[in-house]
C-alpha positions in Angstrom: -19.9 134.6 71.9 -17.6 134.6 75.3 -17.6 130.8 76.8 -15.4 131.9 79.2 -14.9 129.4 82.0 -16.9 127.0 80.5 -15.0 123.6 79.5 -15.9 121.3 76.6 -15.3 117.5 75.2 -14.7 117.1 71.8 -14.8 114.0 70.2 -12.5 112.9 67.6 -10.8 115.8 67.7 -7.2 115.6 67.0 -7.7 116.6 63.1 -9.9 117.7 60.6 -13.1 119.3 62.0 -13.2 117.7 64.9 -9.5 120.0 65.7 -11.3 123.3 64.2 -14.3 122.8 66.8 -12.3 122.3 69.7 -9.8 125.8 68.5 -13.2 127.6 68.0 -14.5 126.7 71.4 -10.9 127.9 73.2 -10.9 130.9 71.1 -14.2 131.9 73.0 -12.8 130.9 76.1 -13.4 127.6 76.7 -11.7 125.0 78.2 -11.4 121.5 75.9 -10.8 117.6 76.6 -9.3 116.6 73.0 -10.3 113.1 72.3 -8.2 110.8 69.9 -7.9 106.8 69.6 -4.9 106.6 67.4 -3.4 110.3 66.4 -1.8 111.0 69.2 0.8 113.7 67.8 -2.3 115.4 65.8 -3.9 115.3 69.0 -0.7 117.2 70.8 -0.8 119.7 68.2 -4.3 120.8 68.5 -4.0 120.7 72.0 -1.0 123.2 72.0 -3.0 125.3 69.6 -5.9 125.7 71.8 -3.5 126.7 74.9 -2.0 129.0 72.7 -5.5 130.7 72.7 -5.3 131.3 76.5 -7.2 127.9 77.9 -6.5 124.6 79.6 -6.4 121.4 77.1 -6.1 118.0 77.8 -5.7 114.8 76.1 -8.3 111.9 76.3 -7.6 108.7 74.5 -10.5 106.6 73.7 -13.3 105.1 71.5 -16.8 106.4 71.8 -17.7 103.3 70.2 -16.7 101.6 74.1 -19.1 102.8 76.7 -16.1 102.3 79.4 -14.0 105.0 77.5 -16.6 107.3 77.5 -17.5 107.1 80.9 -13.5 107.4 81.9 -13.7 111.0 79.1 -16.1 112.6 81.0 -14.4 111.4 84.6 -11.4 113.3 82.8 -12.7 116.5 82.2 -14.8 116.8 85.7 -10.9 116.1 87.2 -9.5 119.0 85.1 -12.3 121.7 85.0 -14.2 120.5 87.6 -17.7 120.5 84.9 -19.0 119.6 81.8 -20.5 122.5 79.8 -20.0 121.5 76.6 -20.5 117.8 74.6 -19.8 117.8 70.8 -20.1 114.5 69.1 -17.6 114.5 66.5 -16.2 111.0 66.0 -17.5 109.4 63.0 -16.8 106.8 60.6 -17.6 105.0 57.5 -16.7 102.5 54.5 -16.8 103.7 51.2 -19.0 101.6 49.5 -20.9 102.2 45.9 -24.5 102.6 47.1 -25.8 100.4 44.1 -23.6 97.5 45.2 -25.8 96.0 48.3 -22.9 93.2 48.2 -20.2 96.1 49.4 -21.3 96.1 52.8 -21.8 93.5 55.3 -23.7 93.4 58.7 -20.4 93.9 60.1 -20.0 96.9 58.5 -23.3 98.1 59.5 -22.5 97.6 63.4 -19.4 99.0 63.3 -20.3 102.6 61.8 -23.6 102.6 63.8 -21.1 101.7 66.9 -19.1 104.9 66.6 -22.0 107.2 64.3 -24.6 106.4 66.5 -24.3 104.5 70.1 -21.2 106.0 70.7 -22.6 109.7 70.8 -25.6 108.2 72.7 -23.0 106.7 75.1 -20.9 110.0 75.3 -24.4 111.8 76.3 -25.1 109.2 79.1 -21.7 110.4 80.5 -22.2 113.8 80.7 -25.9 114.4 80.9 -25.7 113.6 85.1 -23.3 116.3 85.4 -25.0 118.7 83.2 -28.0 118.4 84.4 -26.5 118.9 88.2 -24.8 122.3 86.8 -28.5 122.9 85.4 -27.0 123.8 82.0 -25.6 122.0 79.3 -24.6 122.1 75.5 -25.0 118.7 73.2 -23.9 119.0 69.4 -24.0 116.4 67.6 -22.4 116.4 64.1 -24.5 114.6 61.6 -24.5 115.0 57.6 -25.9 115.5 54.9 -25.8 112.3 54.4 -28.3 111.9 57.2 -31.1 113.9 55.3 -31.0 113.4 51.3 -29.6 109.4 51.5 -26.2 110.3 49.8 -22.8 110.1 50.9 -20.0 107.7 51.1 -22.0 104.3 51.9 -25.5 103.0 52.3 -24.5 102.8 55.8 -22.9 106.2 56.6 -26.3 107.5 55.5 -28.4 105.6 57.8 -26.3 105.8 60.3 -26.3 109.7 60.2 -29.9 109.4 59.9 -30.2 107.5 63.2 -28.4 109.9 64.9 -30.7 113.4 63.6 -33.6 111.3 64.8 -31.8 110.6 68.1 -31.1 114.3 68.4 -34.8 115.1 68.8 -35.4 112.0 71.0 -32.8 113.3 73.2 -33.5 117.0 73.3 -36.8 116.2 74.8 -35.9 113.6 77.1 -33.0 115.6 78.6 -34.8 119.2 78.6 -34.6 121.8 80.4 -31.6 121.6 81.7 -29.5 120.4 78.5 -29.9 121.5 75.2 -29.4 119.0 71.9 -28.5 119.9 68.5 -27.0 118.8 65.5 -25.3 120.1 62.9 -25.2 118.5 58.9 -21.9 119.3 57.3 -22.2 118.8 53.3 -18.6 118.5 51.7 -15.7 119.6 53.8 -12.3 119.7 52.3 -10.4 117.3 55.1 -8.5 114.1 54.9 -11.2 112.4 55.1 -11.4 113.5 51.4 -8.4 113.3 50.3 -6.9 110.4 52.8 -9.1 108.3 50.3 -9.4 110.4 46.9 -5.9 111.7 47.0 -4.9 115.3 47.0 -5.5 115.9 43.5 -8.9 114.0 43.8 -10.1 116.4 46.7 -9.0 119.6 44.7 -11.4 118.4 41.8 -14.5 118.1 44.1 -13.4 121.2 45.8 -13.6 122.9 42.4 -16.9 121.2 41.5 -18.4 122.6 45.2 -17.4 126.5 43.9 -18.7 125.4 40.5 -22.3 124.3 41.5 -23.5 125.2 44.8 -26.0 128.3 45.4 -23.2 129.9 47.7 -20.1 129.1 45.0 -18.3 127.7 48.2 -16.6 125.0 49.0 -16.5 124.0 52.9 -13.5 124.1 55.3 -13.5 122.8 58.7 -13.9 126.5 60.0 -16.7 126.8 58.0 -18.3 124.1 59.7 -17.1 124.8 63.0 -18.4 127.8 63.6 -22.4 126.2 63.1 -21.1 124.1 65.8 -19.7 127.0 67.9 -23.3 128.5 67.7 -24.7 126.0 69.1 -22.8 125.6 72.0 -23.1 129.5 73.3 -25.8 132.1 74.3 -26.6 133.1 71.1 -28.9 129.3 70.6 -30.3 129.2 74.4 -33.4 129.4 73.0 -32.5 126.3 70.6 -32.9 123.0 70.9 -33.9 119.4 68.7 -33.0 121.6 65.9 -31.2 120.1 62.5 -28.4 122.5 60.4 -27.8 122.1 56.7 -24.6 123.8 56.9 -23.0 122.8 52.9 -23.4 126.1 50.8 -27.0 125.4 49.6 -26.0 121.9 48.4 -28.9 120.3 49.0 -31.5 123.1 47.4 -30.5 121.3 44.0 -31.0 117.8 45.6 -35.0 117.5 45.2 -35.4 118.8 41.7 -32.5 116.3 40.4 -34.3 113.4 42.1 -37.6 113.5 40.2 -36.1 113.7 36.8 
């Protein structure tokens, strides 16, 4: 997959999977805009690790969850590359809340996750599609969850929020075809901070244990993993793709169904 002279914004991409999307894109050949609110050395670092590949990267600070940052993202890749290939919707967040405890979340909660989960990628595809659809090509991957499909996952509203934005995957791959093509992509467990910046290191090893133990693949995922799905996406090989949903979490959820009926 050569994406050679195409360029690319990555959301929320200074670390975790977010960083691996953004080095698989430059290791095709494509030119990123890493996005970052607060990790601005992160951000540095994965920036210099895409150059090292051979491409142009530049730094974007900003939350998708403001429709002003987004707007001023795009504004900075058209100023560096000159056009907007490539949009993956990375940035994501959540409150860990024990689904059976409906007093763990508030409406606050709700609106804030939904801000960034769901109107913020909307709001980062209003800011490229103009340009894409001027260029008469364009790549949208949005990264949803597993979450977003069987109900599970770290809150109530995580899930539904993920949820939201599979369905707005399909609502926007019709309204913005032919020109742009929309995808998403549903990550099961991936062994990042998210994980452990919560759980602890020791935490995260167990689950990563528990992933090789019990899924169909005897895998547990890594941000590469995931990143190449998204890669996919982006390049030739999907032209003929689009509205389309990805389990990507080493058969996870084949085990999902039968456990819920007993």
């Amino acid at each position: 997959m050569n994406l050679s002279g195409k360029s690319a914004i990555v959301t929320g991409s200074a670390t975790g999977l977010g960083a691996a999307v953004a080095e698989g894109l430059a290791r095709r050949g494509a030119n990123v805009v890493i996005n970052f609110t607060k990790s601005e050395k992160e951000a540095q670092e994965t920036a210099a690790r895409c150059e090292a590949l051979g491409v142009k990267a530049v730094l974007a600070q900003g939350n998708v969850a403001l429709d002003a940052d987004c707007k001023a993202m795009a504004e900075k890749a058209l100023a560096a590359f000159g056009r907007i290939d490539i949009l993956v919707n990375n940035a994501g967040t959540t409150k860990f809340a024990d689904h059976a405890n409906l007093d763990a979340l508030t409406a606050e909660d709700f609106l804030n996750i939904y801000g960034i989960n769901v109107v913020g990628a909307y709001q980062m595809t209003r800011a490229v599609a103009k340009q894409m659809k001027a260029q008469g090509y364009g790549a949208i991957v949005n990264v949803a969850s597993i979450a977003g499909v069987t109900g599970i996952g770290s809150s109530i509203a995580y899930a539904a929020s993920k949820g939201a934005l599979i369905t707005m995957t399909l609502s926007l791959a019709r309204a913005l075809a032919p020109e742009i093509r929309v995808n998403a992509v549903c990550p099961g467990f991936i062994g990042t901070r998210w994980f452990s910046d919560r759980f602890g290191g020791e935490a995260l090893d167990r689950i990563a244990d528990q992933q090789r133990a019990t899924t169909p693949l005897k895998r547990a995922g890594t941000p590469e993993d995931i990143a190449d799905s998204v890669v996919f996406f982006c390049a030739e090989g999907a032209q003929h793709i689009t509205g389309e949903t990805l389990i990507v979490d080493a058969g996870m959820h084949l085990d999902m169904a039968p456990m819920s009926r007993r």
